[in-house]
N, C-alpha and C positions, 0 to 999 in steps of 0.2 A: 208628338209631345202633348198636343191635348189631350188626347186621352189618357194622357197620364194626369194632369191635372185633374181630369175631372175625376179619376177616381180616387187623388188624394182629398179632394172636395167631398166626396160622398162617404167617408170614413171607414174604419174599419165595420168586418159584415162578421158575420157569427163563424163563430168556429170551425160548429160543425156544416158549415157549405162546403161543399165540395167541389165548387167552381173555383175558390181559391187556393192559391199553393197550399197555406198553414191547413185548412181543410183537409185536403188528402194526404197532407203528410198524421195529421192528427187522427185520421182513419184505418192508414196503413199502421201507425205505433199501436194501435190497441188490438189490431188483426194478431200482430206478431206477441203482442203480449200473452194474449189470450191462447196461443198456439202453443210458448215456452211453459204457460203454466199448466196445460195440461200433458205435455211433455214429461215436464216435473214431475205430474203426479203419477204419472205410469211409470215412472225411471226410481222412484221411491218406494211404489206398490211393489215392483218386483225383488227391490232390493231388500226391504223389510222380509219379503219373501223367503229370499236366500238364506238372509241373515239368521231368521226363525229358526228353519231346517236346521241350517249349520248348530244353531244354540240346541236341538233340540239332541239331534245326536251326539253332543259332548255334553249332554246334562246324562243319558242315557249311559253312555258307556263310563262317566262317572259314578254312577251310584253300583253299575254293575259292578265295577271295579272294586269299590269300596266295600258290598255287602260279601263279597267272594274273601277278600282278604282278612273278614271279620276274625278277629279270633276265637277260635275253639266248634268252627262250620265244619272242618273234617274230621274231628270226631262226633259232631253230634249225627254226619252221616254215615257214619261205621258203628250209631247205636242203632238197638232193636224197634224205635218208635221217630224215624226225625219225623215225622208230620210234625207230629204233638209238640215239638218243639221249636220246629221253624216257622212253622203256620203264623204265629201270633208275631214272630222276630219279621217275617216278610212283611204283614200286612203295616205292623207299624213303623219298618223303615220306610215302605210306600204312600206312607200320608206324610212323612218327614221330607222327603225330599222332592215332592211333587209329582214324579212319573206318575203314567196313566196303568202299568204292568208292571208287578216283578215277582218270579218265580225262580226257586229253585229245581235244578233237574240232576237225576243219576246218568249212567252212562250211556243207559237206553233210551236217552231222551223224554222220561216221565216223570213230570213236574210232585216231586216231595211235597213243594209247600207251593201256594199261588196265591196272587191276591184276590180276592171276592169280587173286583168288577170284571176279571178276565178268564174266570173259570175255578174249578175248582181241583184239590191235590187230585192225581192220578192219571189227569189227562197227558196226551204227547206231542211233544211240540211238533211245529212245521219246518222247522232251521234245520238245517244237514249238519249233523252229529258230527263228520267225519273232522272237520276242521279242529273244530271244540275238544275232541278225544285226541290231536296230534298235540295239544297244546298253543294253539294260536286261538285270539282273539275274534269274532264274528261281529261286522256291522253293516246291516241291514235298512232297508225299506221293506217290509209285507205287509200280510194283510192276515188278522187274529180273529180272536172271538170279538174284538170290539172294532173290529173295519181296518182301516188300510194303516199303518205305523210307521214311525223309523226306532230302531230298537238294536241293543247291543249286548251279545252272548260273552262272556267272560270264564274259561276255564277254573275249574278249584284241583288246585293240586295239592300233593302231600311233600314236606318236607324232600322225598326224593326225588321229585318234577313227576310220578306219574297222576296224570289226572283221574278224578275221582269222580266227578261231577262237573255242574256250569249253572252261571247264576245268569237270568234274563230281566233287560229291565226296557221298556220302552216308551214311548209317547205317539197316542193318533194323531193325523195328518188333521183331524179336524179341529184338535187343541193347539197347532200350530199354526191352523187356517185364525183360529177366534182371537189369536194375538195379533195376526195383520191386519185384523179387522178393526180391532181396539186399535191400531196408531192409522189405519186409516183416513179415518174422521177427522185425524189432528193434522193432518196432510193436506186434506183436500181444504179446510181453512185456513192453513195457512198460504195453500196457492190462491183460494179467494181471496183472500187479503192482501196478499202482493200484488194480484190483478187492479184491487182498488187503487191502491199507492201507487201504482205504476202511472194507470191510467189519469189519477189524480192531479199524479207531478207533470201527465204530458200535458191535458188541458190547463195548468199555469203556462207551462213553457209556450205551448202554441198561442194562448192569449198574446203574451207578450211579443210573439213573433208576429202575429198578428197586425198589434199596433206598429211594429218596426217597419214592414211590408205594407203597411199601410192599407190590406189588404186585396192588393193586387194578384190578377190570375196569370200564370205563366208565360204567354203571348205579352202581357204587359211588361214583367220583369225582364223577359230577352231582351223587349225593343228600348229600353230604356237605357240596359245594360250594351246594346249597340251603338247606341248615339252617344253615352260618356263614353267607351271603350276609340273609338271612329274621332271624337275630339282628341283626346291625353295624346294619340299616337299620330296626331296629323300637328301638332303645332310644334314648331318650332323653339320652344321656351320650354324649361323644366318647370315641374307641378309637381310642387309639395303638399301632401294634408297632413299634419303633425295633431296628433288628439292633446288634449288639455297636460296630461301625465308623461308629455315629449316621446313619448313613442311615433315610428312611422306608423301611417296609417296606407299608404297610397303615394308610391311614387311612376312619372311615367318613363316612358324610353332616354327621354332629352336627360332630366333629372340624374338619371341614373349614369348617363356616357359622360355627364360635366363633374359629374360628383365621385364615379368611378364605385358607382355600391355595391357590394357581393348580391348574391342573385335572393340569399335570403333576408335583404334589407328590411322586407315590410314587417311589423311589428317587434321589431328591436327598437330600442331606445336609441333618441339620435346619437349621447354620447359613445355609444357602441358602434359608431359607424364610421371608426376611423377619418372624421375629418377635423380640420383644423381646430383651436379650439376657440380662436373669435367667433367663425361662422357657425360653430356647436351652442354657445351659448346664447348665439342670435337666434337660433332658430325654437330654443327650451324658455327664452325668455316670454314669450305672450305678447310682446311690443310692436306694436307697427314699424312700419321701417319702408323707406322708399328711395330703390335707386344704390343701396349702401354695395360698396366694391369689397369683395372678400376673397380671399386665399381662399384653392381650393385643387391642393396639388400642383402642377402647372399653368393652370387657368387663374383670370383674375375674373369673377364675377360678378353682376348687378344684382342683389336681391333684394325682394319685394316682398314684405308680409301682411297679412291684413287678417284678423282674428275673425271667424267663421260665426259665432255666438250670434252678432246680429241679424244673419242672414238668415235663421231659421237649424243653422246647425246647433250640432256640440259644442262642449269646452274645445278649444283649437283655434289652429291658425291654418290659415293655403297661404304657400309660397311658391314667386314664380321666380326663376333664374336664367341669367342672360349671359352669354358668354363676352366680356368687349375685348373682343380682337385687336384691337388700337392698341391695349395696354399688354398684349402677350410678350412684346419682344424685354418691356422694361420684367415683366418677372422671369421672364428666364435669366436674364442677366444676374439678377436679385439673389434665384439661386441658387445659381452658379458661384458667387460670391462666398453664399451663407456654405455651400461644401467643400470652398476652398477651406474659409476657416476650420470646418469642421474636422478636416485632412490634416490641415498642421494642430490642432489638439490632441487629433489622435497621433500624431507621427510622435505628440510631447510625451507621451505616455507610451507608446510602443516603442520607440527606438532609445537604446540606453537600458535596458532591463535589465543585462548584462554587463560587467566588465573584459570582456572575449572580444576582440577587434572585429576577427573573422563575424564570430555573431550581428553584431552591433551595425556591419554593410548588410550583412541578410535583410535584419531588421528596418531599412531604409526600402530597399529592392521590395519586400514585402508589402509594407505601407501604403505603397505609390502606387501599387497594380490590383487593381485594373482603375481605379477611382481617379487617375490621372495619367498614365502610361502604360500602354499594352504590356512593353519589356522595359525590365533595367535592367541595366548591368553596374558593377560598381568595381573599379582597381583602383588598390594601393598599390604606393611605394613598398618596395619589400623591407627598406627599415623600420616601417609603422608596424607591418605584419609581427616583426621582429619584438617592438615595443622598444623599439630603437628612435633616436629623432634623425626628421628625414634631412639630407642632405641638399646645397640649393644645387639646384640644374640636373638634378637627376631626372629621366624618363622613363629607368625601369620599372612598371609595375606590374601586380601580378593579381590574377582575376579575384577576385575576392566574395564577390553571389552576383548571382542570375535571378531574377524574378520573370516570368509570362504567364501570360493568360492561357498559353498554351506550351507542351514540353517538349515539339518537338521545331522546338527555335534553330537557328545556324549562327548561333553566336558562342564563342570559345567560353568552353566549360569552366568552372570552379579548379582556382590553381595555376593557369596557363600566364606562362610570363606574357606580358605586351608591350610593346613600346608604345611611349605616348603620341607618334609619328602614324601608328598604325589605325589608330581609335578619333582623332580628335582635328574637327576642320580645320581648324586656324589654330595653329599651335602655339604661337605667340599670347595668343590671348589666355588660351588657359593655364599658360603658366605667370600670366600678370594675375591669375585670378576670377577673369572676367568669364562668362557664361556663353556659349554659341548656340547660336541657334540657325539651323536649317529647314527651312520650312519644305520645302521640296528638295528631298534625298536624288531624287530622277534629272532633276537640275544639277546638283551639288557636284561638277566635274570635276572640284579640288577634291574631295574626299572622295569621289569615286577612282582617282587616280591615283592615292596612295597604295589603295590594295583594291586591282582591278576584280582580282576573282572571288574574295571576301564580299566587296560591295555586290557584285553580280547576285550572290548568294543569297544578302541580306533582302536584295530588290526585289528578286523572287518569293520571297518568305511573305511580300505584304507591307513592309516596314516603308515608310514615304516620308514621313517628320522625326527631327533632333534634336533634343535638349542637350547639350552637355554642358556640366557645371564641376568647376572646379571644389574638391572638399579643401577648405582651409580653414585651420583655426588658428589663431597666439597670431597671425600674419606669414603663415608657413601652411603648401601646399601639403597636404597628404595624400592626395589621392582625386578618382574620378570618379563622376557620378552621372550617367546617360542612362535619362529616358527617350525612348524610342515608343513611335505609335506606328499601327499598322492595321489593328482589328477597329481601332474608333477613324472612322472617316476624317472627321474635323482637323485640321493641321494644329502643329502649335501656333501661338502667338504671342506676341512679346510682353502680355500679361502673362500668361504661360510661362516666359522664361524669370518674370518678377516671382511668382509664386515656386518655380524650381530653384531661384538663389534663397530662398528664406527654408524650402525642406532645406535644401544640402546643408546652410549653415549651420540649423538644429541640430543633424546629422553627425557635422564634420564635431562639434564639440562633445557630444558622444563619442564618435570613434577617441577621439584625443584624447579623452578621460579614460576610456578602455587601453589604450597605448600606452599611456602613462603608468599604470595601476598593472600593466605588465611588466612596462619597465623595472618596476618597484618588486612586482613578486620575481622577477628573474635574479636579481639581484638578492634578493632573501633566497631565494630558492642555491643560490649557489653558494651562497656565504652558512648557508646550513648543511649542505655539502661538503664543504672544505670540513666544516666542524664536526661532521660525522666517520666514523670510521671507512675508508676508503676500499680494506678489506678487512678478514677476517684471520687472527693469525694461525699458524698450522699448529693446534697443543695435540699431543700424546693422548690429556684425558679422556677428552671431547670428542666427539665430531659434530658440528655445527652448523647452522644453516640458519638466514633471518630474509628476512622482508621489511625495506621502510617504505610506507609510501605516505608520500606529503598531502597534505587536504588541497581539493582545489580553492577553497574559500580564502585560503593565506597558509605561509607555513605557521609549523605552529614548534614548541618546544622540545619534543619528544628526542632519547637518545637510546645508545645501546653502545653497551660493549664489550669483549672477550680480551679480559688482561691474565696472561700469562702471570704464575706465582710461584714462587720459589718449590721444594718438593714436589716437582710435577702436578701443582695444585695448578685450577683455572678460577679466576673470578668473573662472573656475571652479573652484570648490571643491565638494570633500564628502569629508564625516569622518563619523566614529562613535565615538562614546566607550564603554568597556566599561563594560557593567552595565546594569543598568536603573534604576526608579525618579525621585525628585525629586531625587535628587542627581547622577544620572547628566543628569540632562536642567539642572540649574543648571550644573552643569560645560560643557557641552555650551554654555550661552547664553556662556560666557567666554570658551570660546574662539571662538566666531563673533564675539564683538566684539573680541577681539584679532586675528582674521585681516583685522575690516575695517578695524581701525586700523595693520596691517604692509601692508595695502593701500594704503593714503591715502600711504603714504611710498613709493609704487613698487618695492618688493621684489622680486628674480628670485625664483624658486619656490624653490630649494635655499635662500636668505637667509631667506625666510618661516617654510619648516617649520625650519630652524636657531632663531630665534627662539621660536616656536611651539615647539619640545621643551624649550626652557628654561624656557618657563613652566609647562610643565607638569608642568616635576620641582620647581619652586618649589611650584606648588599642590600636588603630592604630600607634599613636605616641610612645610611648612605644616599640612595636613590627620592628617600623620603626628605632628606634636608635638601635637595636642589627645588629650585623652584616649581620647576616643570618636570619634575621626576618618576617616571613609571616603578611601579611596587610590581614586584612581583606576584607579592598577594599566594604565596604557597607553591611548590614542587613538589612531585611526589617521585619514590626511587625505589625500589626493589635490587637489593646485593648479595649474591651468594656465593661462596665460594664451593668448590667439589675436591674435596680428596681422591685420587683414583686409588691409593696404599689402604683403603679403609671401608671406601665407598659410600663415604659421610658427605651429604649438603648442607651446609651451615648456611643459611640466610637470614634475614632482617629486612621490613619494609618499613616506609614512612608513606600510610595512607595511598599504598600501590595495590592491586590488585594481583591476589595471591598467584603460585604457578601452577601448571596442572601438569600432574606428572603421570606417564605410561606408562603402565607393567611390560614386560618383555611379552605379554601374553596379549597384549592389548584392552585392557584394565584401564580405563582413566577414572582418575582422582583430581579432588580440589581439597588438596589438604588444609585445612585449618590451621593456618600459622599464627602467630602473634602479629595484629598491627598497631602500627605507633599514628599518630598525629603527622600530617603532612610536614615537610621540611619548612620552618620558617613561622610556624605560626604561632611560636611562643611557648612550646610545653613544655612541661618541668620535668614529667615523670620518663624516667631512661627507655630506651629502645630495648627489643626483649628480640632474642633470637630462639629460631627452631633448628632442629636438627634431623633431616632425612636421609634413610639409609635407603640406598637405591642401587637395585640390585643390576650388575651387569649386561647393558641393553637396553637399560629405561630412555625413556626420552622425558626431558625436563623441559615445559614452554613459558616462555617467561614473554608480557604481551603487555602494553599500553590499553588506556580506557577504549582509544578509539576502536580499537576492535571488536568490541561486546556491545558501546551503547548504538542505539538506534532508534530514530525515530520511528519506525514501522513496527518495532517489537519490543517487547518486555526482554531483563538482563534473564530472567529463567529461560526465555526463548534462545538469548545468545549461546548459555551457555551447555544447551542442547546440542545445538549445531558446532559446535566445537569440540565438544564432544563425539559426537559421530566423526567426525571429518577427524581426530586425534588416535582412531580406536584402532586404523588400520596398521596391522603391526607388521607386514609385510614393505611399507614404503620409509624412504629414505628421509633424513630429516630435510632435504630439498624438497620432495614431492611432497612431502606431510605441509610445511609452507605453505607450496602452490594450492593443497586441497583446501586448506583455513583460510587461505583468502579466497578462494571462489567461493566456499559456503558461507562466508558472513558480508564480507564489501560489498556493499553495492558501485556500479561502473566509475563514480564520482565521490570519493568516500570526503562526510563533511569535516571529519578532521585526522591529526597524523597518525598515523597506524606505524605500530614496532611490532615484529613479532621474530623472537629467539628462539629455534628448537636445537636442544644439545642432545647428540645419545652418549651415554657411559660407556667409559671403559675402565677395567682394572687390570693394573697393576699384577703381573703372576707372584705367588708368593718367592719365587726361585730368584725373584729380580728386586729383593728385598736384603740384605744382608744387617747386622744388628751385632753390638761387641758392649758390653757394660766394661767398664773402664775406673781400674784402680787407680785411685790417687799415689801411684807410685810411679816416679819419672822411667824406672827401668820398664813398665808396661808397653811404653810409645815403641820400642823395638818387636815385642811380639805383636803387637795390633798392626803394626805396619807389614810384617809376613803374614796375616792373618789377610788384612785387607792385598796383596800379593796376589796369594791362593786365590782368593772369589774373584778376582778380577781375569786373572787364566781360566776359568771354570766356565767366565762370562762370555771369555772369548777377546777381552778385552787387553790386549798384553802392549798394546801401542801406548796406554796412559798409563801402564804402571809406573812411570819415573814420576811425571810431574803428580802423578794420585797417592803416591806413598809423600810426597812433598809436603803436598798438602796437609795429607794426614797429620803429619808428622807435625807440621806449625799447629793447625787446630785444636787438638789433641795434649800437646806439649804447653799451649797456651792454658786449655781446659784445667790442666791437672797444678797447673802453676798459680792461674787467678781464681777459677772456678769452684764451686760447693760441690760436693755430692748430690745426687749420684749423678755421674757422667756417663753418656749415652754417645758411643758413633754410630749411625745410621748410611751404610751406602744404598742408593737404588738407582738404577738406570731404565728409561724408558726408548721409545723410535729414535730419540735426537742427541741426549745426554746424560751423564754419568756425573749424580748428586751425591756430594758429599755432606754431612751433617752430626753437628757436632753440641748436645744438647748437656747445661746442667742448670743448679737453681741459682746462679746467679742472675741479678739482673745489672751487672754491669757490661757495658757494650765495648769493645776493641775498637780503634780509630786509627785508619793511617795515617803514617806521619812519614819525614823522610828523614831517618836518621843522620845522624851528624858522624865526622869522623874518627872523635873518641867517643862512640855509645855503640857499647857490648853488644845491645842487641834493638831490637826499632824494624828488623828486616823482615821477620816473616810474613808478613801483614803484607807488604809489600810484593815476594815473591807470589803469592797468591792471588793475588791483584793483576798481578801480570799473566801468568799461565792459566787461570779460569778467566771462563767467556766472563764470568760474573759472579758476585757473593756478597754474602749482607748478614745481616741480624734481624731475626723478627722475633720477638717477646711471646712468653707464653702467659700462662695462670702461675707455671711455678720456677719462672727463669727464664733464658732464652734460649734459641739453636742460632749458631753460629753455620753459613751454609757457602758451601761454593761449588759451583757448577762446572762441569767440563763438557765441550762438543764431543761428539762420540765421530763427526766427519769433518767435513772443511778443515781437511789437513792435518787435523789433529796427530800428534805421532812423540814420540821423544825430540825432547829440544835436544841439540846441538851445542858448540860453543857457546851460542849467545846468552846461556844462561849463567858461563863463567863471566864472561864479557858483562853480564848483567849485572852481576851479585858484584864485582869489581865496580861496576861504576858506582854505589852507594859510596867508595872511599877518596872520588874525584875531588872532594874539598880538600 
């Protein structure tokens, strides 16, 4: 160490010594300089070199190029004098464009014209002819009248490619030598000049390094570098040196295992060094400090700072650090403390994210592992699973999640019923509520003797400690909740079992909210069931096929329906009510029973939803005077009826999303209909109907919002894929269905999905029959043999009595109250044989039950009785009077009872 002294006493020595470090390093920087710059200039000289050549043969085969192409060279060589003519044109395109030669030659190689420094016309070149005469290109290095060249020969041809001549043009190696020579110069001073600057900037830098080194020779810097290295890594105390700007500068071994520093600690800034942030700002602050206790991971430390400045250093501080062992046990306790809370913030936030029972024990079982137990396990009651409330004294419960550290546990999987006899030490206790704890499973004779070969299992697995905590909330058990250890050494302990009743409780009012809020959607979920159609009923025109599926998020309003209509007609409908919930779906059940009651009365579409929006601004008004009243706030409905006699769909919507309809060919369209303003939100202007004629075989899909919108995609995207998935005309309106929800649902769809596909059927014209009908009473006898005939023809000979019956009433009624012109219509389809009796009146028949002096009151009646059913639906220009007969279910000629029958009208 003295002589380290002394030669910080004798100061820095000159640079250029070569005794000291900065010396020889300042020696060897200018060796190496001095070597790259003559590097340089040979690695330039040659390139300039290359570069030359290269310019010089594309300047050469340039000008050859250009003087050959000249116009009007191959005639002036097919006249009687080219010298006289090119001599002057070579010489002065060769002072134009620089070359050192250019000549023109004939086919024998003898130069017509030459320039004056490389000879004169007549002479013959030295270049092999034979290339030149195939018609290729020549580019050369040789050697001329003026020394060694690089030069390039150029064909001249005649418009028919045969060559005629060749124009030569070149440049000496010694004009391409005087150009390297010229950048030279600029070369070799510019690498003197970098030598300078180089050398320049080394003697600053070595000065300075100089003074740094104090100007010590190598044997001094090792032995200096021995004795601090030999101290840092012998004491026992961490050694900090922090520069003025809180970067590390120098930490040693101690430092680094108390502090825990990545290996590339030193000059990072201390706040990048991951540590606390008291002791982060103790250390950036510049303050002395003695003796101060600081977090630092698990350790509690003593640190010590004293700023360097005075001692002959830098801006900075050295810090020493002490570990006190006295105060380790109170911070582990500390925190242990600070990650229990930390455990139940998190449990406040991760468990409950869901309304899903099953979920919501996952989410507990998750939380807790590994940060507090190896395994959970967690079982309900099966009436919580259910979203049922549980029952007292029951013990069946059924596994509900597993959480471990590791997957291949011996504890009963997900779903497995348990008795609480099987799972739980003291069973008393857990069903007063209260928590068990077993500290030692290997001790625990009671619980190992419930289920000897169970516990044997568990024991094996590692498992040694037991939490189990009852979940209860309202002051009702729901279920269990065991944590089990087995990978963490340390047993539980009855702070442990404090900390396990505060998750579960969190837990257990979670699950309860999840149960509840199932209970609630089971209950909507079924009462929109009831309210939906249950099936679908078998019509003649149609064949039919839908899909509902409910949102998981709540049900929501959506319906659908297939109502049978008089003339083998069908009506189609589907709406959606906004909102979700039980109100949204009791709203929902009203208006499907008012659509099937504006059904029963034969409504056109636009009369329907006209209807149908008055009620619904009724019900809005209604629901708006109660204090606490849900508004519906709009529904929306698509109605269409289908002719199969004509093959006409008459529809109308209220702000529903139009239908798309399939050609027989597999054709899909989104026809452009008319739409109105949602049901209920006050418009004035009437519903407007279209009319599609749809040819035998089409398929018509009539579909709710929820099936098009989505979050992931734009409605142009939906209605692609719907499209595709609609186009296959080989599949059944079932499988077409099933293809439309696979390609648009996703697994959880957010809200209710309807979707309706009908295929078309018509009507043969043979099963169609039609009689125009004179206002003369005597006519009802020939229509009635008329209708006779077609009914034999049809095959139909079992309802000629009661169908000439009918006739005969309807008909006979027609021509008595009725307007011109009068119309009977029979048609029968797969089920029934429709009668129809059409003129312009619009007054309607009513039955009544005649008295016993009134002539007549009866036929109305007998009709009544021998059709399945019949009615009145209004036209544009009057009504059709209509009554239906089964074509099965026993159908046949009545018997007495019809004498019996028509007698009892005179019982009074």
């Amino acid at each position: 160490m003295g002589g380290v002294a002394g030669s910080r006493r004798r100061g820095p020595s000159s640079v250029l010594s070569v005794r000291s470090v900065v010396g020889q390093m300042f020696v060897l920087q200018v060796v190496v300089v001095v070597l790259l710059a003559v590097g340089a200039v040979v690695m330039l000289a040659l390139t300039s070199q290359q570069e030359s050549t290269r310019a010089a043969d594309k300047q050469s085969l340039a000008v050859a190029q250009g003087f050959a192409s000249s116009p009007g060279l191959v005639g002036t060589l097919r006249s009687p004098h080219p010298t006289a003519v090119l001599q002057p044109r070579v010489e002065e395109a060769r002072k134009g464009s620089g070359v050192d030669f250019l000549g023109v030659l004939n086919r024998d190689g003898i130069y017509y014209a030459l320039s004056a420094r490389a000879g004169r016309p007549g002479s013959h070149t030295t270049t092999d002819m034979a290339p030149l005469l195939a018609g290729q290109t020549v580019r050369e290095e040789g050697v001329g009248s003026l020394g060694p060249q690089i030069r390039a020969y150029v064909p001249i041809k005649e418009p028919t490619g045969s060559v005629v001549g060749a124009v030569g043009a070149g440049i000496t190696v010694e004009h391409v030598s005087a150009m390297v020579t010229a950048q030279l110069a600029a070369v070799v001073g510019a690498a003197a000049g970098a030598v300078a600057v180089t050398t320049g900037g080394a003697a600053v830098l070595s000065r300075r390094l100089l003074r740094q080194t104090r100007g010590l020779g190598p044997a001094e810097i090792t032995r200096m570098y021995e004795h601090n290295d030999a101290v840092l890594h012998s004491v026992r105390e961490g050694v900090l040196i922090i520069g003025g700007d809180g970067q590390l500068l120098l930490a040693n071994d101690e430092a680094r295992r108390l502090l825990d520093l990545p290996a590339d600690a030193e000059s990072r800034h201390v706040t990048a060094l991951g540590l606390e942030l008291p002791l982060a700002e103790l250390l950036i602050s510049g303050r002395g400090a003695t003796d101060e206790v600081h977090l630092a991971g698990d350790r509690l430390l003593a640190v010590n700072v004293r700023p360097t400045a005075p001692y002959g250093g830098g801006a900075g501080s050295a810090v020493t650090l002490r570990d006190t062992t006295e105060l380790r046990a109170l911070a582990g306790r500390a925190e242990a403390a600070r990650e229990r809370l930390k455990l139940l913030y998190d449990a406040g936030v991760r468990i409950g994210t869901t309304l899903d029972v099953a979920r919501t024990a996952q989410e507990l079982a998750e939380v807790a592992v590994p940060r507090f137990a190896d395994v959970v396990t967690v079982e309900l009651l099966e009436p919580v699973l259910r979203g049922e409330e549980p029952p007292e004294g029951s013990t069946a419960m059924r596994r509900a999640a597993v959480s471990g550290v590791r997957q291949d546990s011996p504890f009963r999987p997900v779903g497995e019923l348990i008795t609480l006899a099987l799972i739980a030490p003291t069973v008393s206790d857990v069903a007063s509520g209260q928590a068990v704890l077993e500290v030692d499973l290997r001790t625990a004779y009671s619980w190992q003797a419930q289920h000897p070969e169970r516990a044997r299992q568990i024991l094996d697995y590692g498992v040694h400690s037991l939490i189990s905590v009852p979940l209860r909330a309202r002051g009702v058990v729901l279920g269990l909740a065991d944590f089990w250890r087995a990978e963490t050494l340390e047993a539980f302990g009855e702070e442990d079992r404090s900390f396990a009743e505060e998750l579960a409780a969190r837990a257990a009012v979670a699950i309860d909210n999840a149960r509840r809020y199932t209970h609630e959607r089971t209950m909507a979920v079924a009462l929109q069931r009831s309210l939906l159609p249950r099936g679908l009923p078998d019509v003649s025109a149609l064949e039919v096929s839908h899909r509902y599926l409910p949102a998981q998020a709540g049900v929501g309003g959506d319906w659908f329906d297939v109502i049978p209509l008089p003339g083998a007609r069908v009506a189609l409908v589907v709406g959606d009510v906004v909102g979700h919930g039980v109100h949204a779906v009791a709203t929902m059940g009203r208006l499907r029973t008012a659509v099937h009651n504006f059904s029963a009365l034969d409504m056109a579409p636009d009369e329907l939803l006209a209807h149908l929006d008055e009620l619904v601004t009724r019900i809005d008004a209604d629901e708006a005077a109660e204090e606490e009243g849900q508004q519906i706030t709009g529904a929306t409905c698509l109605y269409a009826i289908y002719d199969p006699v004509s093959g006409v769909c008459t529809l109308a919507r209220a702000g529903h999303f139009g239908p798309a309809v399939v050609q027989p060919n597999g054709t899909v369209a989104f026809p452009d209909t008319p739409v109105s303003p949602p049901l209920g939100l006050g418009g004035t202007l009437p519903f407007e109907t279209a009319a599609l004629r749809l040819p035998e075989g089409s398929r018509l899909a009539l579909f709710t919002d929820g099936l098009l919108e989505d979050h992931n995609r734009d409605l142009d995207t939906s209605l692609g894929l719907l499209r595709d998935a609609l186009s296959h005309r080989d599949r059944t309106p079932d499988q077409t269905c099933q293809a439309v929800i696979d390609a648009l649902l996703p697994e959880r769809p957010r809200d209710d999905v309807v979707l309706l596909i009908a295929r078309t059927r018509l009507l043969n014209p043979d099963q169609v029959a039609d009689w125009d009908i004179p206002s003369d009473p005597k006519a009802v006898s020939r229509v009635r043999a008329g209708v006779t005939h077609r009914l034999e023809t049809w095959g139909l000979d079992q309802l000629t009595f009661t169908a000439e019956l009918i006739v005969s009433e309807l008909v006979t009624n027609a021509i008595r109250y009725g307007i011109q012109p009068i119309r009977l219509r029979l048609l029968y389809d797969s089920s029934n044989l429709i009668c129809e009796v059409a003129d312009d009146s619009s007054t309607s028949p009513h039955l009544r039950r005649a008295t016993a002096t009134d002539e007549g009151g009866r036929g109305l009646f007998l009709i009544a009785q021998f059709a399945r059913r019949w009615g009145t639906r209004y036209t544009t220009h009057g009504k059709i009077i209509w009554a239906e007969q089964a074509l099965h279910d026993g159908a046949g000629e009545p018997g007495t009872d019809l004498v019996d029958l028509f007698l009892d009208q005179w019982d009074e």
